[in-house]
MIDOSE-1310 file (N, C-alpha, C; in nm, 2 decimals, decimal comma, always signed):
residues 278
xxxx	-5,33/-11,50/+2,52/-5,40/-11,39/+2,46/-5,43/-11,29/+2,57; -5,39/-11,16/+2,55/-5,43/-11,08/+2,64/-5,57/-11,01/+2,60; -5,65/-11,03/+2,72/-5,79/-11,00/+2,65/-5,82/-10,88/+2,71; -5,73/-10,78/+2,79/-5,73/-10,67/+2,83/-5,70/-10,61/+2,71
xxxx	-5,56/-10,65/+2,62/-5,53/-10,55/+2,51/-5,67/-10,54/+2,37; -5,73/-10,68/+2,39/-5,83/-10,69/+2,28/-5,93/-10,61/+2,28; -5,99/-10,63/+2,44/-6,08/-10,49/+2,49/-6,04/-10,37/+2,45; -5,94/-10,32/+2,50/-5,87/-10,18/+2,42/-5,91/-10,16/+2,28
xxxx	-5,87/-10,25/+2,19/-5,91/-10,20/+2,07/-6,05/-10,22/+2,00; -6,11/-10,30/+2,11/-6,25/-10,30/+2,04/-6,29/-10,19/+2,10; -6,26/-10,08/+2,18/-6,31/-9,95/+2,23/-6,27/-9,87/+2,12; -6,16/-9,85/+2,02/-6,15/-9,79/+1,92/-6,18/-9,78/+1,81
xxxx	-6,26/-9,90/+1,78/-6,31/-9,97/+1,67/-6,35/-10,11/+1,58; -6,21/-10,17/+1,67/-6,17/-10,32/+1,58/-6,28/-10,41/+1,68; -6,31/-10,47/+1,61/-6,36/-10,63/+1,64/-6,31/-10,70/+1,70; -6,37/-10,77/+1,75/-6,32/-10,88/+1,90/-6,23/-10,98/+1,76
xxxx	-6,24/-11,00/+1,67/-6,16/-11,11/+1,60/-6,07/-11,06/+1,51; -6,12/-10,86/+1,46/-6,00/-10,84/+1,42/-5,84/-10,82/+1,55; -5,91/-10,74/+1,65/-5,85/-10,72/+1,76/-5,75/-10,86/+1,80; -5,77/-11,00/+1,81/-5,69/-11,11/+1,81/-5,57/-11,10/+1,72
xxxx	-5,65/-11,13/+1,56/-5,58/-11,15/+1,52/-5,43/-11,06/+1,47; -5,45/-10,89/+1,46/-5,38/-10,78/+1,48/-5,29/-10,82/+1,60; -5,30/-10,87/+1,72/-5,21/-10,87/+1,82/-5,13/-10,97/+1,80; -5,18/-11,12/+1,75/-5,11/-11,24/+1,71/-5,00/-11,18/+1,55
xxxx	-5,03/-11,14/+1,47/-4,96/-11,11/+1,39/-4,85/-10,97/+1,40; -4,84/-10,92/+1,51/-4,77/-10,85/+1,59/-4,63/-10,95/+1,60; -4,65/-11,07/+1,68/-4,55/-11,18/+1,68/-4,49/-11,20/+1,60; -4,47/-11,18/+1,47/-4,38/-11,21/+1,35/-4,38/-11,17/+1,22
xxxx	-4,32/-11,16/+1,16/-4,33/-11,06/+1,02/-4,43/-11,10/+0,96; -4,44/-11,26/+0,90/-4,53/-11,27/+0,81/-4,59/-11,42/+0,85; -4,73/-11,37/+0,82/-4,84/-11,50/+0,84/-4,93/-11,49/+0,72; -4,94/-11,65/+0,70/-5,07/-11,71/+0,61/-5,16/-11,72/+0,70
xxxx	-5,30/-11,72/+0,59/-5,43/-11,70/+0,66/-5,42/-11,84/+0,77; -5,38/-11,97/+0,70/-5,42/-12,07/+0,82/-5,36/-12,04/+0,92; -5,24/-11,99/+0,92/-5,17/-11,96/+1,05/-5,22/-11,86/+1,12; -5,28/-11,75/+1,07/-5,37/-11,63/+1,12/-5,51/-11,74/+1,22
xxxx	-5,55/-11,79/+1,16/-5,66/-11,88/+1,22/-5,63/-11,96/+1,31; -5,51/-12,02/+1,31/-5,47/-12,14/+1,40/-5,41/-12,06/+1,54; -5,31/-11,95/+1,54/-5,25/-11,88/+1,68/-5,35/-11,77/+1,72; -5,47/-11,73/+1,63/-5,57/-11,63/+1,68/-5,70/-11,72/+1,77
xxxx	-5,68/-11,82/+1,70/-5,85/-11,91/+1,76/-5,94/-11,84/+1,70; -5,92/-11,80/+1,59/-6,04/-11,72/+1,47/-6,09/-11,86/+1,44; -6,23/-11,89/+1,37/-6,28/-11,99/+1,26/-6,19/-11,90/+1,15; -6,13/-12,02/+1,05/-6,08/-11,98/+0,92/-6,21/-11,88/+0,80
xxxx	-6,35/-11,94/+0,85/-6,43/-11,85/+0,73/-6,40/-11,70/+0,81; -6,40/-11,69/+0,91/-6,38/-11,55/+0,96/-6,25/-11,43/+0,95; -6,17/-11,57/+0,96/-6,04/-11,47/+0,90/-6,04/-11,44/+0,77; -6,05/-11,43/+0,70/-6,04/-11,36/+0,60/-6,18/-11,24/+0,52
xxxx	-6,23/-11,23/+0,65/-6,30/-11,13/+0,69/-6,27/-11,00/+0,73; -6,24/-11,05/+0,87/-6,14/-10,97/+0,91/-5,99/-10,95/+0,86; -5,91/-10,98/+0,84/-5,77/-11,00/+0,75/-5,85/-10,86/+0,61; -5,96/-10,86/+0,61/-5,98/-10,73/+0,49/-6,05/-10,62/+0,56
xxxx	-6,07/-10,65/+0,65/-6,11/-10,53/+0,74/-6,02/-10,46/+0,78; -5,89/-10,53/+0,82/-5,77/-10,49/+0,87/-5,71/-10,42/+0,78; -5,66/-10,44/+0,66/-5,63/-10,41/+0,56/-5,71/-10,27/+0,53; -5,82/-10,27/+0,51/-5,92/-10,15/+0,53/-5,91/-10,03/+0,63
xxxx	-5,84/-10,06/+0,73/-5,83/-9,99/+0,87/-5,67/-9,94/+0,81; -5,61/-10,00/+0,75/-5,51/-9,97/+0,80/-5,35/-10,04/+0,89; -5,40/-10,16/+0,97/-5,36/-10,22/+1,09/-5,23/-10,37/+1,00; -5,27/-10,37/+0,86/-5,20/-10,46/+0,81/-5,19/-10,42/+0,65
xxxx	-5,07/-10,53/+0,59/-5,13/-10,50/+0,46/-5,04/-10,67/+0,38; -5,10/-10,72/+0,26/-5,07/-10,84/+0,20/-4,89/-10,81/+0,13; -4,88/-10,92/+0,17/-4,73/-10,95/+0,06/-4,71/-11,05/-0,02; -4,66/-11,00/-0,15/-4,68/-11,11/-0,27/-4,60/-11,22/-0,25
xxxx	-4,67/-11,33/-0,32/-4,60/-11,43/-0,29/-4,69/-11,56/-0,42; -4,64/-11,67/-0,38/-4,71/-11,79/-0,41/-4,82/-11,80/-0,35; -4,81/-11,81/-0,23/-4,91/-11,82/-0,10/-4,95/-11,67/-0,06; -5,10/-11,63/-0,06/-5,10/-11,50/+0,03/-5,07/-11,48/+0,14
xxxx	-4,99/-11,41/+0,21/-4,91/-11,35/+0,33/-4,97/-11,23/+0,42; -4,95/-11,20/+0,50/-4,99/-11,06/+0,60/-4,91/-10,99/+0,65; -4,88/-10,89/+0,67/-4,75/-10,84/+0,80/-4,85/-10,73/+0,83; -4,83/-10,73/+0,98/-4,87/-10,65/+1,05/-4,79/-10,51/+1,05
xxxx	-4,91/-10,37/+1,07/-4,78/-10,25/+1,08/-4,80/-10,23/+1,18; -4,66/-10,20/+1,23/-4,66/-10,13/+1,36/-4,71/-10,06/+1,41; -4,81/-10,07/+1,58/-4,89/-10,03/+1,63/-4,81/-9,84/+1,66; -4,70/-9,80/+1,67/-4,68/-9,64/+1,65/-4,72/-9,61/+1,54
xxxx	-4,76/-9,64/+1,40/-4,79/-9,61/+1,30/-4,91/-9,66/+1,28; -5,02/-9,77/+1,28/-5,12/-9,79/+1,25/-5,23/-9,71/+1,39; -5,19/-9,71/+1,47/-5,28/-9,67/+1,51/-5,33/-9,53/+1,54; -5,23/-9,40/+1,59/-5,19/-9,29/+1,55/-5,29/-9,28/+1,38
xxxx	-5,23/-9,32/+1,29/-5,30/-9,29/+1,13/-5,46/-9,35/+1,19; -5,51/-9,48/+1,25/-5,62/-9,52/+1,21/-5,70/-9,39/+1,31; -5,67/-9,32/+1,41/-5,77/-9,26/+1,49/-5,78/-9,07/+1,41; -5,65/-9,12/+1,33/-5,64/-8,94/+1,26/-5,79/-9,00/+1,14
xxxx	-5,79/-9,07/+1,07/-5,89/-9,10/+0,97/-6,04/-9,09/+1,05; -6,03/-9,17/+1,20/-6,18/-9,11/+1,25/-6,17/-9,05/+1,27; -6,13/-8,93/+1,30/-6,17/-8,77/+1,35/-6,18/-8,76/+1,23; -6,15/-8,77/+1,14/-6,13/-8,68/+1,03/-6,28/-8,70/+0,97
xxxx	-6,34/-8,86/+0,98/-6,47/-8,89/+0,94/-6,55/-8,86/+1,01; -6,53/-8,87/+1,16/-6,62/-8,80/+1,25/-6,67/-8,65/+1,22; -6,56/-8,61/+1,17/-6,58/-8,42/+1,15/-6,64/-8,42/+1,02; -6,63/-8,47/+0,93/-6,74/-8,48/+0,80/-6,87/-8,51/+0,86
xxxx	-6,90/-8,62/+0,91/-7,02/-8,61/+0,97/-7,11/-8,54/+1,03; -7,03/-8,49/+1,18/-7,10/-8,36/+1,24/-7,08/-8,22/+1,16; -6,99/-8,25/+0,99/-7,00/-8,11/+0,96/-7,16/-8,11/+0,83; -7,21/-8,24/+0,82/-7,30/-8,29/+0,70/-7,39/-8,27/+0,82
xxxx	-7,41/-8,29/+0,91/-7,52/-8,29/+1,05/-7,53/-8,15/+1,06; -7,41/-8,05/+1,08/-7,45/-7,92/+1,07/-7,50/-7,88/+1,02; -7,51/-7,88/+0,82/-7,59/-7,84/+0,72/-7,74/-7,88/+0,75; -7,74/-8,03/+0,79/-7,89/-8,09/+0,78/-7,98/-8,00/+0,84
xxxx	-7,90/-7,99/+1,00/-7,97/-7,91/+1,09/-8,01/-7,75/+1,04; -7,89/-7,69/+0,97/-7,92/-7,56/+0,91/-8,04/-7,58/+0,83; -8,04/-7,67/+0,74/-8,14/-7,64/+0,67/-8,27/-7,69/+0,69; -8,30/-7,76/+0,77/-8,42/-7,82/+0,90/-8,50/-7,70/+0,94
xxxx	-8,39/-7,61/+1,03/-8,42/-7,48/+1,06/-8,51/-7,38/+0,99; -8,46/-7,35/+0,85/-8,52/-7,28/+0,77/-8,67/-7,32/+0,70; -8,64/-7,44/+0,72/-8,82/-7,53/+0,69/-8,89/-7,55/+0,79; -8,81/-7,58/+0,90/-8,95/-7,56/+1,02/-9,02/-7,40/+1,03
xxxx	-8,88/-7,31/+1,08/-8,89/-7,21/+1,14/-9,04/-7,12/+1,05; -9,05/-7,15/+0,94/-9,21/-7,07/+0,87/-9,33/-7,15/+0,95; -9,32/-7,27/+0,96/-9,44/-7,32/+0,98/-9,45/-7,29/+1,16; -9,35/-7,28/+1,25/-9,35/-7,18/+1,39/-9,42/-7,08/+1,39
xxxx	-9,36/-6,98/+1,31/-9,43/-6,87/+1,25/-9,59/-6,88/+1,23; -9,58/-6,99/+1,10/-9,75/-7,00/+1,10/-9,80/-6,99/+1,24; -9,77/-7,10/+1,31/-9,88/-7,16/+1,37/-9,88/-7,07/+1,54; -9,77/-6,95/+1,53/-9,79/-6,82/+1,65/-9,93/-6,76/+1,60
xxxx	-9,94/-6,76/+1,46/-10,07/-6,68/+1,45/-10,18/-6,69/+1,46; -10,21/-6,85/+1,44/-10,31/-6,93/+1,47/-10,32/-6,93/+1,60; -10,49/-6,98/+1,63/-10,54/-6,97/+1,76/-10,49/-7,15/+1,80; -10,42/-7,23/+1,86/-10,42/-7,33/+1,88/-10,51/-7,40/+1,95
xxxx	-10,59/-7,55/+1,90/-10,65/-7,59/+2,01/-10,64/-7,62/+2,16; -10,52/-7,64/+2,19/-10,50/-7,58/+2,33/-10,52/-7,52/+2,40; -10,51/-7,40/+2,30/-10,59/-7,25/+2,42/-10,71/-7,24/+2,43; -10,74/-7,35/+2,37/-10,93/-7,24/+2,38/-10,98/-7,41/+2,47
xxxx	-10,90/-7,49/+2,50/-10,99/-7,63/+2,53/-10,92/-7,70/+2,63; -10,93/-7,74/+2,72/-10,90/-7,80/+2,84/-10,98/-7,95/+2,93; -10,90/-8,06/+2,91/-10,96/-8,15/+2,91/-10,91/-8,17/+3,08; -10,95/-8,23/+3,17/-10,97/-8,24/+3,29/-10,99/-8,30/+3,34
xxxx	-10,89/-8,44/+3,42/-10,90/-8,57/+3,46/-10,90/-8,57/+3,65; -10,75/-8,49/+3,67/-10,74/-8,50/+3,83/-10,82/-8,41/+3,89; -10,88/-8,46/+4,00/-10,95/-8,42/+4,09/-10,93/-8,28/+4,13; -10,79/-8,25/+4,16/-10,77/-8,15/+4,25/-10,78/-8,01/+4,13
xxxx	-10,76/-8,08/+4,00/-10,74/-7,95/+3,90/-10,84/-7,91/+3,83; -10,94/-8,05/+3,83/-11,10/-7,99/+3,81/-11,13/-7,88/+3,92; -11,17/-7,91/+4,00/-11,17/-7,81/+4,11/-11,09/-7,67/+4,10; -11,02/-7,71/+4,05/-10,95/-7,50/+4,07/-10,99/-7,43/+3,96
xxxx	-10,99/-7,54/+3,82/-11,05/-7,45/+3,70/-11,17/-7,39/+3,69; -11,23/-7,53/+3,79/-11,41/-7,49/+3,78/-11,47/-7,35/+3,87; -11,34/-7,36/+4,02/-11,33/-7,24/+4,09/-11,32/-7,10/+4,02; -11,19/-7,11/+3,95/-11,16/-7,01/+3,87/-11,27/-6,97/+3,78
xxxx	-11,31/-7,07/+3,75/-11,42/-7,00/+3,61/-11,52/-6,92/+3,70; -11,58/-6,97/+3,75/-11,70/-6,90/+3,83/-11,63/-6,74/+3,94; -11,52/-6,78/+3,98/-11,49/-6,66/+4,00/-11,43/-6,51/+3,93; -11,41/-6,58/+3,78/-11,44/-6,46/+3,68/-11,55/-6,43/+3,63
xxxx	-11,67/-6,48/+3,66/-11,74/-6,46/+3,57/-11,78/-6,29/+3,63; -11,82/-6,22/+3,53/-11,88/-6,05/+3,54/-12,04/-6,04/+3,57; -12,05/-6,11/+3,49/-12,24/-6,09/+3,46/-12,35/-6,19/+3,49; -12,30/-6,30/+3,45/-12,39/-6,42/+3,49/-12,29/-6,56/+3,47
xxxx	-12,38/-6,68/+3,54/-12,33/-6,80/+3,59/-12,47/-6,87/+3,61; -12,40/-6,98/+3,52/-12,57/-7,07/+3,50/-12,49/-7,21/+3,56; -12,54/-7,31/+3,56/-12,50/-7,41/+3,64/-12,60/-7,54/+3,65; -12,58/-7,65/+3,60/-12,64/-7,77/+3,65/-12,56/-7,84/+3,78
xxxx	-12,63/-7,83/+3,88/-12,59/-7,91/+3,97/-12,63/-8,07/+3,97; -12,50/-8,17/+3,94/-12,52/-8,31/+3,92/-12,40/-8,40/+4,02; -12,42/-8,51/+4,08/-12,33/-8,53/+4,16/-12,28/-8,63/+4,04; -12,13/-8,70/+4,06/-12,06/-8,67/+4,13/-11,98/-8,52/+4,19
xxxx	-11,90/-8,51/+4,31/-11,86/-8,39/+4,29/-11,68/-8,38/+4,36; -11,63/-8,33/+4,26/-11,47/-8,30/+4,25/-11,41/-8,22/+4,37; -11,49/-8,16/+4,46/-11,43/-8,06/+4,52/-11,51/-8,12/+4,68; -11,46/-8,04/+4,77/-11,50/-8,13/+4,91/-11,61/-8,04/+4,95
xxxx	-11,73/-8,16/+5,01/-11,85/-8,12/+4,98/-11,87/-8,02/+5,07; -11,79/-7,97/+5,18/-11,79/-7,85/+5,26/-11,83/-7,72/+5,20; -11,71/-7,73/+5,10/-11,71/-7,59/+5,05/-11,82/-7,59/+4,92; -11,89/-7,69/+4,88/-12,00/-7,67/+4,74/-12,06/-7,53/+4,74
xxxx	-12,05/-7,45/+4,63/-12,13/-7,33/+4,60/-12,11/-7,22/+4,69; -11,97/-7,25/+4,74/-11,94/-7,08/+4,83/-11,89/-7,00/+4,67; -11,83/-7,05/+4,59/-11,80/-6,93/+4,50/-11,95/-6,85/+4,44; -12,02/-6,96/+4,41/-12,18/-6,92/+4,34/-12,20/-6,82/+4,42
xxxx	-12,22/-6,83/+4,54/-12,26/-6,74/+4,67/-12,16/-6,60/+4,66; -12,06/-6,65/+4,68/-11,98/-6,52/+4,66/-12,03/-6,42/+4,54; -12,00/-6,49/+4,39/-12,05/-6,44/+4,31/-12,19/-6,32/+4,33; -12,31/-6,41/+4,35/-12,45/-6,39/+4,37/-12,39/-6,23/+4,41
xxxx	-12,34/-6,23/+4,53/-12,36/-6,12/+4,64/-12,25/-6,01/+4,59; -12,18/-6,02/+4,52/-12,12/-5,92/+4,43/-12,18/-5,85/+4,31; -12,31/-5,95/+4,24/-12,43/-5,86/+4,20/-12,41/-5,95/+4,07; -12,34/-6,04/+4,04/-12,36/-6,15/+3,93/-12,50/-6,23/+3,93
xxxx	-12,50/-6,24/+3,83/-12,64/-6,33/+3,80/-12,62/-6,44/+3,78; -12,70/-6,50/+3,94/-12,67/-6,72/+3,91/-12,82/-6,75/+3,90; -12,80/-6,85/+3,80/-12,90/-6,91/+3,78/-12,88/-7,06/+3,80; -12,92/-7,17/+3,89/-12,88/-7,27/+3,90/-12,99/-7,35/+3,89
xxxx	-12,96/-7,52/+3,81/-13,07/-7,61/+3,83/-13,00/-7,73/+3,90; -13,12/-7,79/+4,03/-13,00/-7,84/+4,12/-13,10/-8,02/+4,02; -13,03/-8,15/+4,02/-13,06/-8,24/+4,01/-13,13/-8,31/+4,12; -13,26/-8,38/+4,14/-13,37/-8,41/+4,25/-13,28/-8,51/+4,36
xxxx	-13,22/-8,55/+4,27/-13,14/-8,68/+4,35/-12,96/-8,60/+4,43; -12,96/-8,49/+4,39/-12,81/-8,46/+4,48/-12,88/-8,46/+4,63; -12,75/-8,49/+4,71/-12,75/-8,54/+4,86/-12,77/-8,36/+4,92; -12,84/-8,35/+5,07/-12,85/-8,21/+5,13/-12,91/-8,12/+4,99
xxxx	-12,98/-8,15/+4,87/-13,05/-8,03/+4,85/-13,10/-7,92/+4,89; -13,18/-7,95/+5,00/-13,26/-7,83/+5,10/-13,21/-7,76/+5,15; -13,05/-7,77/+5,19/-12,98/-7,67/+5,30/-12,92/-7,61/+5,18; -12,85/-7,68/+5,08/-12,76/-7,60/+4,97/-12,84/-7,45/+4,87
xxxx	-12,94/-7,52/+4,84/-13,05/-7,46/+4,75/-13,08/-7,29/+4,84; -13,13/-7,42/+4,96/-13,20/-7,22/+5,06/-13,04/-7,13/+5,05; -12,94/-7,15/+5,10/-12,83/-7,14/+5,11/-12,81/-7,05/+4,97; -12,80/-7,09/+4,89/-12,83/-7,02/+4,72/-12,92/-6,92/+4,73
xxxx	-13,03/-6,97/+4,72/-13,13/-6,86/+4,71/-13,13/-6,74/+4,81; -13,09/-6,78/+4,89/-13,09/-6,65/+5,04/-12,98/-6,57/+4,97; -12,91/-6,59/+4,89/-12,76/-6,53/+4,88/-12,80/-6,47/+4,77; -12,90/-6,45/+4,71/-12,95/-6,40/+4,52/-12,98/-6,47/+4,44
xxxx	-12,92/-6,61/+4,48/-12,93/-6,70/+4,30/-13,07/-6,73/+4,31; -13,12/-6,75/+4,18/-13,23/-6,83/+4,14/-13,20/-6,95/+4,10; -13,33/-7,04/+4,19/-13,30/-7,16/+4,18/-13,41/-7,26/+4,16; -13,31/-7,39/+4,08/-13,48/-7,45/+4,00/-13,42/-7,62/+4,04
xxxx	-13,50/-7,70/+3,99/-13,52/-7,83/+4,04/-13,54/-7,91/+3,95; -13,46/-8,01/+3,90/-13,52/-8,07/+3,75/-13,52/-8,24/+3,78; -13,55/-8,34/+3,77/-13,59/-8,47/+3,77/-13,45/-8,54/+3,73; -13,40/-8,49/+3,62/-13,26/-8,54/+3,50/-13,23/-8,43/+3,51
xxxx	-13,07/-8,45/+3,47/-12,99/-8,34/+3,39/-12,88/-8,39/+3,32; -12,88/-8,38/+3,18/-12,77/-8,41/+3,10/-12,63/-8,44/+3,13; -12,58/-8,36/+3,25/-12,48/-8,33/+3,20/-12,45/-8,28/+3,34; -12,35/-8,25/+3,40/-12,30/-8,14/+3,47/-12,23/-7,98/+3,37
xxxx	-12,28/-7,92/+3,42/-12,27/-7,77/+3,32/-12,20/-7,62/+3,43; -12,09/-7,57/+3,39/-12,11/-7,41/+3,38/-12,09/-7,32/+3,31; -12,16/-7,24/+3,30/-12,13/-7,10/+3,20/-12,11/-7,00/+3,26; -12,04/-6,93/+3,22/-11,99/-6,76/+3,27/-12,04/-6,73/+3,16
xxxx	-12,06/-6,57/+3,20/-12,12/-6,47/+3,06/-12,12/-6,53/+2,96; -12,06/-6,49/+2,85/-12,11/-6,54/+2,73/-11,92/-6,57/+2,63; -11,84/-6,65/+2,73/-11,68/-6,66/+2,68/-11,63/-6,81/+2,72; -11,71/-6,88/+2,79/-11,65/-7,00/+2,89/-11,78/-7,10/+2,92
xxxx	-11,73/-7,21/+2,88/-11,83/-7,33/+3,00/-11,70/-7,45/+3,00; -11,80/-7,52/+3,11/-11,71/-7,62/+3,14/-11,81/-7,76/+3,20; -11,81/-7,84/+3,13/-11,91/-8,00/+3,16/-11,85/-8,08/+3,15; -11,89/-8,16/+3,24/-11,87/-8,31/+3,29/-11,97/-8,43/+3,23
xxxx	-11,89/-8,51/+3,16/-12,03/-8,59/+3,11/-12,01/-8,75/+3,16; -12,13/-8,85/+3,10/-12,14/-8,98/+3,19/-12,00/-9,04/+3,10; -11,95/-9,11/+3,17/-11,85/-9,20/+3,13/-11,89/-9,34/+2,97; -11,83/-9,31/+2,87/-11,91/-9,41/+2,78/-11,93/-9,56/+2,80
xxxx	-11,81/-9,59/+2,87/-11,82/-9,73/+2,89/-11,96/-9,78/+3,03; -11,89/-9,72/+3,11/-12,01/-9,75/+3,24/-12,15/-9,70/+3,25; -12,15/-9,60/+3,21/-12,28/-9,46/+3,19/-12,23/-9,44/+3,32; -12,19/-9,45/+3,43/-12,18/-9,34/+3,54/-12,16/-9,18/+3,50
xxxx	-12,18/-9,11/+3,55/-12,12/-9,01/+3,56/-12,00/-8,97/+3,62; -11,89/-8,89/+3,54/-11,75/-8,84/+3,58/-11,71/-8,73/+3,60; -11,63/-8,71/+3,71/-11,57/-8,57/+3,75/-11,47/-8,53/+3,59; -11,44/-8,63/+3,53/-11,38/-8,59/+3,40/-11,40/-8,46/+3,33
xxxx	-11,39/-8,35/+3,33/-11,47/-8,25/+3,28/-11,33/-8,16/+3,13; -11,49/-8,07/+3,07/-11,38/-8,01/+2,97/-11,43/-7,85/+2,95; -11,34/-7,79/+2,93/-11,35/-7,66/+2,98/-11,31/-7,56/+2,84; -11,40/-7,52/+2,78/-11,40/-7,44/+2,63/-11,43/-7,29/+2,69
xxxx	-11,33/-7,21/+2,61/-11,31/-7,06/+2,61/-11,41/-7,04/+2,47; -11,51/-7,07/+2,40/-11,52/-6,99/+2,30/-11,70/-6,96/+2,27; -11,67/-6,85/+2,25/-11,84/-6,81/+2,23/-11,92/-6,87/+2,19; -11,86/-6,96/+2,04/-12,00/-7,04/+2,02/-12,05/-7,19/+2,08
xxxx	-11,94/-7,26/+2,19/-11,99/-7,31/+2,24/-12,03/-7,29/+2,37; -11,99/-7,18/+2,40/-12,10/-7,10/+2,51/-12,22/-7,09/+2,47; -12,25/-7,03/+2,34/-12,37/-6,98/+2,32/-12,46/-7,17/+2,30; -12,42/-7,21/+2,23/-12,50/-7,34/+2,26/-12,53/-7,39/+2,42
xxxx	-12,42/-7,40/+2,48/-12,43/-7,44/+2,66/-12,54/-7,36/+2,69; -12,57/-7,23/+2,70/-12,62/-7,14/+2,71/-12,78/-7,18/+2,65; -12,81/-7,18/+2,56/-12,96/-7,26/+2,47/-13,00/-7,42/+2,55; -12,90/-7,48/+2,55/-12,97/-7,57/+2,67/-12,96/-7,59/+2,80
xxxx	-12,94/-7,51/+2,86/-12,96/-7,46/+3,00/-13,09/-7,33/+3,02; -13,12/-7,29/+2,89/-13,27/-7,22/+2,89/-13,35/-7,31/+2,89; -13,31/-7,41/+2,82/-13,42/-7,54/+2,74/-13,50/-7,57/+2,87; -13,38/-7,65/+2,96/-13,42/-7,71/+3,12/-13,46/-7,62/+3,20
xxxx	-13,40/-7,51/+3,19/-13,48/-7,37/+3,27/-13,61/-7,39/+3,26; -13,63/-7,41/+3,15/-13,80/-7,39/+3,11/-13,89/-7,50/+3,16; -13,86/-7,63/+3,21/-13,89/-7,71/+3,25/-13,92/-7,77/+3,39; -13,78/-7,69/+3,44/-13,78/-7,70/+3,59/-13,85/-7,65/+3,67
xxxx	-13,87/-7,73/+3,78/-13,94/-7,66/+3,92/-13,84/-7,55/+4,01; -13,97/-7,46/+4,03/-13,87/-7,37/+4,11/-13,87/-7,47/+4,24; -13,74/-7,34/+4,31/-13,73/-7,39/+4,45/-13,81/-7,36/+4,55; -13,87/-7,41/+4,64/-13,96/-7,35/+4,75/-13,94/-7,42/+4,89
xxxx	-13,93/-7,33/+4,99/-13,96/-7,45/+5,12/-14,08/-7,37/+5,20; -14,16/-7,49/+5,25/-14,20/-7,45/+5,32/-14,26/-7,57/+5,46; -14,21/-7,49/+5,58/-14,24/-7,54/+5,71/-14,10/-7,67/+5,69; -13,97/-7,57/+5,66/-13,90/-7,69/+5,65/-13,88/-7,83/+5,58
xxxx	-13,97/-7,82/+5,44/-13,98/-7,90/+5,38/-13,99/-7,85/+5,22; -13,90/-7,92/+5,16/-13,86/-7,91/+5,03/-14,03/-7,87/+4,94; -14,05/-7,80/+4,87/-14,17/-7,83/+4,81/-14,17/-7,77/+4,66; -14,19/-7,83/+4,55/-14,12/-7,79/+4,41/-14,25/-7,77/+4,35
xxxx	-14,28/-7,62/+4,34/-14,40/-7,62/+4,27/-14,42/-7,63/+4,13; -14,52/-7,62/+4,11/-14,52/-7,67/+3,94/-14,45/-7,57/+3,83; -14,39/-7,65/+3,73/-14,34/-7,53/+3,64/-14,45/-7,42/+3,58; -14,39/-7,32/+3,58/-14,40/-7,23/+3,49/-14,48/-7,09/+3,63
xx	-14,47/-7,13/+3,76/-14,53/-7,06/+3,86/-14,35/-7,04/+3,88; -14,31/-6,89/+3,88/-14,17/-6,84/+3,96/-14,22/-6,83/+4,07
């Protein structure tokens, strides 16, 4: 048996046991099924499986008799015809695939339409895992802001502690209004805070804070909350473009305003006087 020619035709189609038996019945006009099974090394239930597959293809066809018979057609004629019938099915198919697609098109393509008009939640909401990209959005935000910038300071912190609050500062001194509440427990309070306040911000001092928080004017915040499973706190942050959950961000960051100690030093030492004394 050449099992190179058998390979060949199972690349065109046929079966590893129609492929045998087509090449064995090549050898002589006519064969019964047992003899189809006995010079192919087919199992007998299988040949006459294949023997109608074949028949089906094209590759053979029965002769009457007493006994059922086979003759094989010649490979210039069966095979030429069997590869004209696939293209020919192939091209119904990709021509039935063409319609499907056409008309796919015409049903999606309105709901595209819709949904250009709509505001997507994507654009207005930004969720925020890597380190390096919290940090540029949280940059970015504070360096648009026009009018004001409110801010809980909570550690953890995303960005390298060098540069903490040079944008706030920048801001401040271009005539924006910061208002910051720093958390009792962040590390270097006293240098960062004076640092703030010398620069314009007002600055306050709270025990807790919910949350890590920023707001620009009244179009953007962006918070970091504790992690649910651990309760730590996470640089994970999420960042909303839309006014009314500004304006909420906005209502509890007055709430704590109201609560917190301003900042004070004096003789070099932190000193948080009582609320409600600016």
């Amino acid at each position: 048996m050449n099992d190179d020619l058998v390979e060949q035709l199972r690349e065109i189609g046929l079966t590893a046991n129609e492929a045998k038996i087509y090449i064995n019945m090549l050898g002589r006009p006519l064969f019964k099924a047992a003899e189809i099974a006995q010079v192919a090394e087919v199992p007998r239930p299988k040949v006459y499986e294949a023997l109608s597959n074949l028949l089906a293809k094209g590759f053979c066809f029965p002769v009457a008799g007493t006994v059922a018979q086979y003759s094989a057609i010649p490979p210039e004629e069966a095979l030429p015809a069997y590869q004209q019938r696939q293209e020919t099915e192939l091209e119904r198919t990709l021509h039935e695939r063409r319609a499907k697609v056409s008309k796919l098109v015409e049903k999606l393509e309105p709901l595209h339409q819709a949904g250009r008009s709509e505001t997507g939640l994507l654009r207005y909401i930004d969720i925020l895992s890597e380190r390096g990209r919290v940090t540029q959005v949280a940059n970015d935000l504070l360096n648009s802001a026009d009018r004001s910038i409110l801010i809980f300071e909570k550690e953890p912190y995303a960005q390298d502690q060098r540069t903490l609050n040079s944008y706030e500062i920048a801001a401040s001194q271009r005539g924006v209004e910061v208002r910051c509440i720093f958390e009792a427990s962040v590390r270097n309070l006293n240098n960062r805070a004076t640092v703030l306040r010398d620069a314009g911000a007002q600055v306050r001092v709270a025990d807790n804070l919910p949350m890590k928080l920023i707001v620009t004017d009244d179009h953007a915040a962006m918070c970091a909350l504790r992690d649910p499973i651990t309760g730590q706190q996470s640089i994970t942050s999420l960042r909303i473009e839309h006014s009314d959950f500004t304006q909420a961000m906005r209502l509890l960051f007055e709430s704590v305003w109201q609560t917190a100690r301003p900042f004070n030093l004096s003789s070099g030492h932190n000193q948080l006087v009582n609320a409600g004394k600016d």
